[in-house]
C-alpha positions in Angstrom: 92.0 -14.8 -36.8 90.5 -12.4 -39.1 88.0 -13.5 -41.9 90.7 -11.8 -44.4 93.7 -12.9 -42.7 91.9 -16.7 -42.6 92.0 -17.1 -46.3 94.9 -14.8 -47.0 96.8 -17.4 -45.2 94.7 -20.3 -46.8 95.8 -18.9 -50.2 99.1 -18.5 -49.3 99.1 -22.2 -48.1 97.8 -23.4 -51.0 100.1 -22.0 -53.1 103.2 -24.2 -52.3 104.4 -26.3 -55.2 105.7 -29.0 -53.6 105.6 -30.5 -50.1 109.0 -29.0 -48.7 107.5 -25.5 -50.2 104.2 -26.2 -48.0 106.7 -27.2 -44.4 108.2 -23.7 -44.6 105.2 -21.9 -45.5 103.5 -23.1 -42.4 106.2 -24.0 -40.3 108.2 -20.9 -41.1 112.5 -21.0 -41.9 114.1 -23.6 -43.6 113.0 -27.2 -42.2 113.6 -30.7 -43.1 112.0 -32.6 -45.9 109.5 -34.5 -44.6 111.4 -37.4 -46.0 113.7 -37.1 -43.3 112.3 -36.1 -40.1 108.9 -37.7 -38.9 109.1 -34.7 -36.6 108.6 -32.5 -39.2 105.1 -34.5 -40.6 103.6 -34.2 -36.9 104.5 -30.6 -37.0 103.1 -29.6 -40.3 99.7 -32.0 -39.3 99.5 -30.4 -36.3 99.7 -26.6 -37.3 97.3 -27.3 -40.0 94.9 -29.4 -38.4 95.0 -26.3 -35.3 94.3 -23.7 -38.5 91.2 -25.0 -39.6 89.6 -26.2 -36.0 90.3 -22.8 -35.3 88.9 -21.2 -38.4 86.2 -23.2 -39.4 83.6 -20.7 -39.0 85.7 -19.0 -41.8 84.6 -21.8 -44.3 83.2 -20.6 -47.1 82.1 -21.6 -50.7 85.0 -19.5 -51.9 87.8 -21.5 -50.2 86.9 -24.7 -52.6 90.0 -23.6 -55.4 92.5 -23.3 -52.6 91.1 -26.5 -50.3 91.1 -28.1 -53.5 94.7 -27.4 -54.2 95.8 -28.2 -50.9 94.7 -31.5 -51.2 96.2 -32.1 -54.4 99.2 -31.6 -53.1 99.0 -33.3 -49.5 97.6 -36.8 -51.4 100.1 -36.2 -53.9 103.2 -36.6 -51.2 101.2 -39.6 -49.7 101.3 -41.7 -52.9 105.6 -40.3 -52.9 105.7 -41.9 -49.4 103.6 -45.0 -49.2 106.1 -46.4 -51.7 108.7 -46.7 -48.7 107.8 -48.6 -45.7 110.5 -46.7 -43.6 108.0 -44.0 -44.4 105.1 -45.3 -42.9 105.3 -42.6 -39.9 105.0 -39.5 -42.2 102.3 -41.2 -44.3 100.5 -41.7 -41.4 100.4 -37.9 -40.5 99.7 -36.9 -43.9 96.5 -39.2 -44.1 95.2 -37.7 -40.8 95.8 -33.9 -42.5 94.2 -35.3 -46.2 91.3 -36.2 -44.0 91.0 -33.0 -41.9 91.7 -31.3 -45.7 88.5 -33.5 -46.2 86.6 -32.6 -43.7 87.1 -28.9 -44.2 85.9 -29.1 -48.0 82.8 -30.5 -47.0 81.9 -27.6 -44.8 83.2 -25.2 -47.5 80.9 -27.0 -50.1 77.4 -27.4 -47.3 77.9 -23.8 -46.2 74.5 -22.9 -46.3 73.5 -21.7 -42.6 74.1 -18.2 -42.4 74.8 -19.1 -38.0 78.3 -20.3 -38.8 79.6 -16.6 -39.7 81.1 -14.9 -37.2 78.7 -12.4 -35.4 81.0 -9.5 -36.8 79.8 -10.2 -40.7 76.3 -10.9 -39.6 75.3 -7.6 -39.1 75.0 -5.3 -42.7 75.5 -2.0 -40.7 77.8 0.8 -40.9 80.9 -1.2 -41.2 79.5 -3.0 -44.2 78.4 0.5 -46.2 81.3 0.5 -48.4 81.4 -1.4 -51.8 84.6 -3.5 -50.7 83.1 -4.4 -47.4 80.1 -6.3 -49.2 82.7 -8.0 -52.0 84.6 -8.7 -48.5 81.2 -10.1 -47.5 80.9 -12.2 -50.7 84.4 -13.5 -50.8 83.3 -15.0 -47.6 80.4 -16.7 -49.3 78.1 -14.5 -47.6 77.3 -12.1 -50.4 74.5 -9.7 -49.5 71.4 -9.5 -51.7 72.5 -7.8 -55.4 69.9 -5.2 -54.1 72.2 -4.9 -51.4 75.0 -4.5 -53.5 73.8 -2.3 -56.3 72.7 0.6 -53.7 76.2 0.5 -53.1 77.3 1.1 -56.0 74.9 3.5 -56.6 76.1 5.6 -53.4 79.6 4.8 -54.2 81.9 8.1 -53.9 85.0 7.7 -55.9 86.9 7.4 -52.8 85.0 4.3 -52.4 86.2 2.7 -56.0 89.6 4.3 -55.4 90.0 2.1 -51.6 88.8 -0.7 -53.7 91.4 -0.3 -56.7 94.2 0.0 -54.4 93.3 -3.1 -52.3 93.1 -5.7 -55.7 96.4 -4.3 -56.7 97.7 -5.5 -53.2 96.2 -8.9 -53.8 96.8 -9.5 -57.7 100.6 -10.7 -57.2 100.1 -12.0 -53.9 97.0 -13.5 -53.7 96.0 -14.4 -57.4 92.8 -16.5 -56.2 91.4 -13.2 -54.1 92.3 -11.0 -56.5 90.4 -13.2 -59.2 87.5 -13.3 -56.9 87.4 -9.7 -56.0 87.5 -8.9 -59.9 84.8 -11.0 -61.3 82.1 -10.0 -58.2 82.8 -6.0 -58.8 82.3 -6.3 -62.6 78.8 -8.4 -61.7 77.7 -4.9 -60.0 79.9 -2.1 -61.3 78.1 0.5 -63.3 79.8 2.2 -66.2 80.5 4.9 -64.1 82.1 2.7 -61.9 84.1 0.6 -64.4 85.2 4.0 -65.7 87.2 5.1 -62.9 88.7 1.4 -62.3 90.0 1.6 -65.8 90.8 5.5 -66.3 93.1 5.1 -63.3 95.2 2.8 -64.8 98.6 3.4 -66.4 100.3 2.6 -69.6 102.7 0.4 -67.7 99.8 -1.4 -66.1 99.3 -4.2 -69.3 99.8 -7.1 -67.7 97.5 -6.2 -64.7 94.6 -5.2 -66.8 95.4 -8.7 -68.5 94.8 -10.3 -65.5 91.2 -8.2 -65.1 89.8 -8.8 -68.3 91.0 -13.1 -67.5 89.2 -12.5 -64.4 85.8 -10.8 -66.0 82.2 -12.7 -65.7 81.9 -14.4 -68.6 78.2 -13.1 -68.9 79.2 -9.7 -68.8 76.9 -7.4 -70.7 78.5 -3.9 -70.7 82.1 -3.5 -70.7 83.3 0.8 -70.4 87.0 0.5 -71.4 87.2 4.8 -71.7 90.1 6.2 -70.9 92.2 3.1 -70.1 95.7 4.0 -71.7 97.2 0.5 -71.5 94.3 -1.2 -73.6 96.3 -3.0 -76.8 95.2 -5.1 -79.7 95.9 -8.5 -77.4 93.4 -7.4 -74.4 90.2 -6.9 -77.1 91.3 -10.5 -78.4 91.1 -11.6 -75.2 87.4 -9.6 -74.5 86.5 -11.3 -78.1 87.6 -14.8 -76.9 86.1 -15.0 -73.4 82.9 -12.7 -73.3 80.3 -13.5 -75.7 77.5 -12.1 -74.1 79.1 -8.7 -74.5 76.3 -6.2 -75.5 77.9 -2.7 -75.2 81.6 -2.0 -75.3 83.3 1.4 -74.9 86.4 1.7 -76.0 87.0 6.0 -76.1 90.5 7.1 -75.9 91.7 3.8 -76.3 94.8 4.7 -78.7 96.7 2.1 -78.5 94.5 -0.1 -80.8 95.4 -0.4 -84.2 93.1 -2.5 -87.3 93.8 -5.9 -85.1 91.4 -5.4 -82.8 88.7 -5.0 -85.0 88.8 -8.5 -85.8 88.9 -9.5 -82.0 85.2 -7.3 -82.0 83.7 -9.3 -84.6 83.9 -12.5 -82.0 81.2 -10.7 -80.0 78.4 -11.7 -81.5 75.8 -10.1 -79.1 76.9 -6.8 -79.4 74.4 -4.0 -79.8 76.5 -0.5 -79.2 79.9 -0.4 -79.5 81.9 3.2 -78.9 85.2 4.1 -80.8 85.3 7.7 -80.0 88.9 9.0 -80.6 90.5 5.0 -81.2 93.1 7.1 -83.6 94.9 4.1 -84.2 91.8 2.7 -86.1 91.4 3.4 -90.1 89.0 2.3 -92.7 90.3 -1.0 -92.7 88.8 -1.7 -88.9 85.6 -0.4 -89.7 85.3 -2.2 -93.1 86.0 -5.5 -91.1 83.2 -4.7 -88.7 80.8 -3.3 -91.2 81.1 -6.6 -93.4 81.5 -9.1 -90.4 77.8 -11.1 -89.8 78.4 -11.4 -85.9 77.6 -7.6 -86.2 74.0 -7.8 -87.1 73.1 -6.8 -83.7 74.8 -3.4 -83.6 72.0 -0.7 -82.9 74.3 1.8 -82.0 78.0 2.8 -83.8 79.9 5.9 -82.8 83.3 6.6 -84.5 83.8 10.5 -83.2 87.1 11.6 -84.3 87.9 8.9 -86.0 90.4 9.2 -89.1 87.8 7.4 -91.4 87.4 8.5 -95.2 83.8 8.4 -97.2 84.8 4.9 -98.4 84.7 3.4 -94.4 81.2 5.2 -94.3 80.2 3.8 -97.4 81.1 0.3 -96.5 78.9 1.0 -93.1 76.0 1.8 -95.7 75.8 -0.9 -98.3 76.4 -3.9 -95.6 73.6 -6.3 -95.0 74.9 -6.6 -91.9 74.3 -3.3 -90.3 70.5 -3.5 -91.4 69.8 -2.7 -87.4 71.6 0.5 -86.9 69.7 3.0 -85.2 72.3 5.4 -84.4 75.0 6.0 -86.4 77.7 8.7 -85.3 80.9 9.9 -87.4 81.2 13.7 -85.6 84.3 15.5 -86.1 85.8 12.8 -88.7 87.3 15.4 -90.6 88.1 13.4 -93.7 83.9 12.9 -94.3 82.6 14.8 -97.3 79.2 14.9 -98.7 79.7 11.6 -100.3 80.0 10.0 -96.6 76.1 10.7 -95.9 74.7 10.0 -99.8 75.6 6.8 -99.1 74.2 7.0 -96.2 70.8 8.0 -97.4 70.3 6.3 -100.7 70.7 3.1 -98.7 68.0 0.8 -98.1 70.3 -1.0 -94.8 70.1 2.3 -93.0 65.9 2.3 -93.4 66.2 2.0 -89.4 68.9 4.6 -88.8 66.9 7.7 -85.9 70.0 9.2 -85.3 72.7 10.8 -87.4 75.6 12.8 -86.3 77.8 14.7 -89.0 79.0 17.4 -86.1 82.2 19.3 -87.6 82.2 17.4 -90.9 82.7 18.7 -94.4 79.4 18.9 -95.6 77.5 21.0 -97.8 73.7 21.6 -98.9 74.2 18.9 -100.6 74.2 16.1 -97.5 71.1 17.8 -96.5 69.6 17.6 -99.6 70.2 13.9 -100.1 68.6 13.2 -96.8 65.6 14.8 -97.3 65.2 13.2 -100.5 65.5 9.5 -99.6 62.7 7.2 -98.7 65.2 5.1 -96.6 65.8 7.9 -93.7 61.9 8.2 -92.6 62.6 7.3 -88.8 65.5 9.8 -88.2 64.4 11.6 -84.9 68.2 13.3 -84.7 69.8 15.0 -86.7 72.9 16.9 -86.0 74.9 19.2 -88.5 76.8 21.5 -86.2 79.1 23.7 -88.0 78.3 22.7 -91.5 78.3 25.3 -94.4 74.5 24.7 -94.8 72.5 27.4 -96.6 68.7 28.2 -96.5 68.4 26.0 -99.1 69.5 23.1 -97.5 67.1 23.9 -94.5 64.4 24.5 -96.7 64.8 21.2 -98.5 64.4 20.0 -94.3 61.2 21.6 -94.4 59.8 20.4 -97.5 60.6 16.7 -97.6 58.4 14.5 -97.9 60.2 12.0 -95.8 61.9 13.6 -93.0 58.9 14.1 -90.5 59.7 12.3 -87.1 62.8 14.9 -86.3 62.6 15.3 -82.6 66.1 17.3 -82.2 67.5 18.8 -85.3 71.0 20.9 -84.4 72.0 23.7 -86.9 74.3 25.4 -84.5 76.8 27.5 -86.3 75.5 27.1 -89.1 76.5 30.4 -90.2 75.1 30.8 -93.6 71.7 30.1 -92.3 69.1 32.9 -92.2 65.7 34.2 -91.5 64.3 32.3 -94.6 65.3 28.8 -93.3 64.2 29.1 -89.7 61.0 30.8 -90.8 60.8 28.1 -93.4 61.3 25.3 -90.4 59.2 26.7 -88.1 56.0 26.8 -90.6 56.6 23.0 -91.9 54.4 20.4 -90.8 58.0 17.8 -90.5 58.3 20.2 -87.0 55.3 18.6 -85.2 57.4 16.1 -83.0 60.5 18.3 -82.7 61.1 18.9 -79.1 64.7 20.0 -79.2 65.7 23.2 -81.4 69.2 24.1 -81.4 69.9 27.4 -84.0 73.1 28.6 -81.3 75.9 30.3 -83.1 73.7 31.5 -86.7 74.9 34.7 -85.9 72.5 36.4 -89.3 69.5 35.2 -87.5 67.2 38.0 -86.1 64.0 38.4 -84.4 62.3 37.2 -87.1 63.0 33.7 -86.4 62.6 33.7 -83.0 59.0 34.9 -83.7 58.5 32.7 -86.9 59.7 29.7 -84.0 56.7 31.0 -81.5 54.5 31.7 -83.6 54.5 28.2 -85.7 51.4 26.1 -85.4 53.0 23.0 -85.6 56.2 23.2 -82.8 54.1 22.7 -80.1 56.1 20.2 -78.0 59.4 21.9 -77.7 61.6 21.4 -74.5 64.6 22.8 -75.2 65.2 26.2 -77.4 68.6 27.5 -78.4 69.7 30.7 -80.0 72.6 31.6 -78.1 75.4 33.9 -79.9 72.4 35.3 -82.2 73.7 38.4 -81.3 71.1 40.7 -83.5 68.2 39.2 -81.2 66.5 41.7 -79.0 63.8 41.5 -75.9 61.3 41.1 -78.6 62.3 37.7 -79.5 62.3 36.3 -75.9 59.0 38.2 -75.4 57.1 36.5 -78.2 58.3 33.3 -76.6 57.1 34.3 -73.7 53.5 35.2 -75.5 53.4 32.1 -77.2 50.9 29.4 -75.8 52.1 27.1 -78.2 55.6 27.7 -75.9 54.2 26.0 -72.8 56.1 22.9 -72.6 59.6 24.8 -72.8 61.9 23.2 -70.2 65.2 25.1 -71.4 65.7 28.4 -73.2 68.7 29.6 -74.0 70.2 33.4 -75.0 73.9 33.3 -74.1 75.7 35.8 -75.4 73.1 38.0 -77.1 74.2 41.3 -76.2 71.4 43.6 -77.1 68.9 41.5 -74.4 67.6 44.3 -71.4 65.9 43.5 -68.3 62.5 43.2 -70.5 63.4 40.1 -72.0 63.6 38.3 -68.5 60.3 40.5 -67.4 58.6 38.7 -70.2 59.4 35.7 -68.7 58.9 36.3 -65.3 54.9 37.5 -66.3 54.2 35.0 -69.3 51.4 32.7 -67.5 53.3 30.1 -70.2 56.6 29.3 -68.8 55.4 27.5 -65.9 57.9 24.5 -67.2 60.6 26.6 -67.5 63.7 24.8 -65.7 66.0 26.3 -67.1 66.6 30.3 -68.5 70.1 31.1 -69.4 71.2 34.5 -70.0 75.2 34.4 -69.8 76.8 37.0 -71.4 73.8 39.3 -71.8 75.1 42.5 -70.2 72.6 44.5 -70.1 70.6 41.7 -68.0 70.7 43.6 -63.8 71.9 41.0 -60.8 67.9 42.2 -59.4 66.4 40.6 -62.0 68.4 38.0 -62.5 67.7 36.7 -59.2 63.9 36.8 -59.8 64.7 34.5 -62.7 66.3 32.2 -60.6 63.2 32.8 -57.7 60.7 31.6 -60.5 62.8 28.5 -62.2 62.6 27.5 -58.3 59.3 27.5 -57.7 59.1 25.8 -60.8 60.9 23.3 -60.0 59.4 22.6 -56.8 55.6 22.9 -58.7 57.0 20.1 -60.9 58.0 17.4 -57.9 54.8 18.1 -56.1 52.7 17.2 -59.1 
């Protein structure tokens, strides 16, 4: 018999709630009770005693829960018929099956010796390459090394997750025990990617089965990616908060079904370090307040609330908590609502001292946010800073540049920005707070001209940029890109991008292509430059090639 088939049929044995139940599963039809036919008792021994002599090779660790209930059951009808001496026949057979049941547990339990697999499942070749042949091999007891099993994952193709996913809904009604099994060793291995696509391919109608997965989860689970599962309700995160304590990082994006209930059910994790409610609709200040003031959320390093229908009042409550004192990255983008007030509260409190990254993307802020950050002692280790689309002046910028605080930015994000000028990028690019900055995003501050780009290569202190933006400055020429190019203080550029600046020639990319300082250049794009000839563009693409290939040789 197959290794499957063995304990698919073991399961399904196992199952029977009574003694009749247990005669016509393995006897098949409608028999006798065992009560009345001593034929019956020989038959049923003798069918089971033949399953496991002729299976025993199958014995594995993870057959104990269905031995186990097996036996249950058998001794169970023994005690039933040793109270009737007419009986004594059956009984008889029963004892001799108890003791094979026995028998068969002990080998289950002592399965140690790798020589009592078949030959088929000793050999980790081709037709063990799949992630559900190794759980396969583990639900046997012969799990490979987590080495093993992680490569797998690694190399998994979504096919891969996809075979698996339609093979555990096969077993969850009929083979609860499997399925269990199958569950809890997947989520031991499966990457976020991984748990992703398990989760995402769900349904709304699918409650009860993703009920039955979250039951079924390790219990020392440590990151749980619940993004994009459309069936995920307030009962399944009190479940999550009951059973998996460990929890470090949940993910929970897209999950709309979720309403102020579950925040209560997230405060009963009290290991959790990032938590991700990007685009819970359903959630409102009230959920955020409760996780803001709960102390089993001292541990959170990491909060994002994208889209999130929260007010300056949930921010606020994030702020002035003694329980958020280990936040490190705090992210509200695109919560409408947010005014300036949101981030004053943010930076005049001494809880967010550790806070490195802040995102306020698509928020309604003014100078005024910017202002307030540069002027508070508390915000000295913000490395990120991200304003995109805010109605920022120069003097908000300027403020940036002249704080005495705000000197460890490593990626500040003004993109569209649209008030901003020359005066604030050239005010940037000559303040000392630049000397770490190594991402520079000004895409979309469409009054910006030449002079910035210049003021940016020229500076003496943004020396360790990687990445350079000013895509849709559309009043840039090829002088811009060719004082980059010039600029030894430009050197370490990895990415440099001028989408959509229409007055860029062939020159601009000629600068490149000759500058003895873009030898780190990964990375050039010119999309939506015009004027830019195929030739040339395929040089550009020739030299980030080469430099490409320089880079994995050293």
């Amino acid at each position: 018999m197959d290794p499957i088939e063995f304990h698919k049929t073991l399961n399904f044995y196992s199952q029977a709630k009574d003694s009749h139940e247990l005669v016509n599963k393995v006897l098949g039809g409608n028999q006798k009770p065992l009560s009345s036919d001593l034929n019956v008792a020989r038959l049923l021994t003798e069918r089971v005693e033949k399953f496991f002599n002729d299976n025993e090779r199958q014995l594995a660790l993870f057959d104990l829960p269905a031995l186990e209930n097996l036996q249950h059951l058998v001794h169970k009808e023994i005690l039933e018929l040793d109270r009737n001496s007419d009986l004594a026949g059956q009984c008889d057979y029963l004892k001799a099956l108890e003791k094979t049941i026995e028998v068969s547990l002990n080998l289950a339990k002592n399965d140690s010796d790798l020589s009592i697999l078949p030959d088929v499942l000793l050999s980790l070749s081709d037709q063990y390459s799949s992630i559900g042949d190794y759980i396969k091999l583990a639900l046997l007891g012969r799990a490979p090394s987590t080495k093993i099993i992680d490569d797998a994952f690694a190399t998994a193709s979504n096919e891969d997750i996809a075979d698996f996913m339609q093979e555990a809904r096969q077993r969850y009604e009929s083979e609860p025990l499997i399925f269990n099994d199958m569950i809890h060793i997947f989520f031991q291995h499966a990457p976020a990617e991984a748990q992703v696509q398990f989760f995402s391919s769900l349904t709304e109608n699918d409650d009860h089965f993703l009920t039955s997965v979250i039951s079924a989860l390790p219990s020392n689970l440590t990151y749980l990616d619940l993004s994009g599962c459309p069936c995920v309700e307030d009962h399944h995160l009190e479940n999550i908060g009951g059973r998996l304590n460990s929890l470090q990082s949940l993910n929970l994006t897209g999950c709309n079904k979720l309403t102020d209930a579950a925040a209560v059910a997230i405060t009963h994790l009290p290991n959790l370090q990032q938590l991700d409610l990007t685009e819970c609709y359903g959630l409102a200040d009230g959920a955020i307040v409760t996780i803001a003031n709960s102390s089993n959320m001292a541990e959170l390093q990491i909060l994002i609330l994208t889209s999130c229908p929260l007010s300056d009042a949930a921010v606020a409550a994030i702020a002035n908590s003694p329980h958020m004192t280990n936040l490190h990255n705090l992210i509200v983008d695109n919560c409408i609502a947010l005014t300036d007030a949101a981030v004053v509260s943010i930076a005049n409190s001494p809880h967010m001292a550790k806070l490195k990254e802040l995102g306020v993307q698509g928020c309604n802020l003014t100078n005024a946010a910017v202002v307030a950050i540069a002027n508070s002692p508390h915000m000295t280790n913000l490395q990120i800073l991200l304003f995109v689309g805010s109605m920022l002046t120069n003097a908000a910028v300027v403020a940036l540049a002249n704080s005495p605080h705000i000197n460890n930015l490593q990626y500040l994000n003004l993109s569209f920005c649209r008030p901003l000028s020359n005066a604030g990028a050239v005010a940037l690019a000559q303040s000392p707070n630049m000397a770490n900055l190594k991402d520079f995003n000004l895409s979309g501050c469409n009054l910006l001209t030449d002079e910035a780009a210049v003021a940016v290569a020229e500076s003496r202190y943004i020396a360790k940029l990687l990445n350079l933006n000013f895509s849709g400055c559309n009043l840039m020429t090829d002088h811009a890109v060719a004082a980059i190019a010039a600029s030894p203080q430009m050197k370490t550029l990895e990415v440099l991008s001028f989408i959509n600046c229409p007055l860029l020639t062939d020159e601009a990319a000629l600068a490149i292509l000759s500058s003895p300082f873009m030898t780190n250049l990964l990375r050039v794009d010119f999309e939506g430059c015009n004027l830019l000839t195929d030739e040339t563009r395929k040089k550009i693409a020739q030299m980030l090639k080469q430099n490409a290939h320089r880079g994995v040789e050293e």
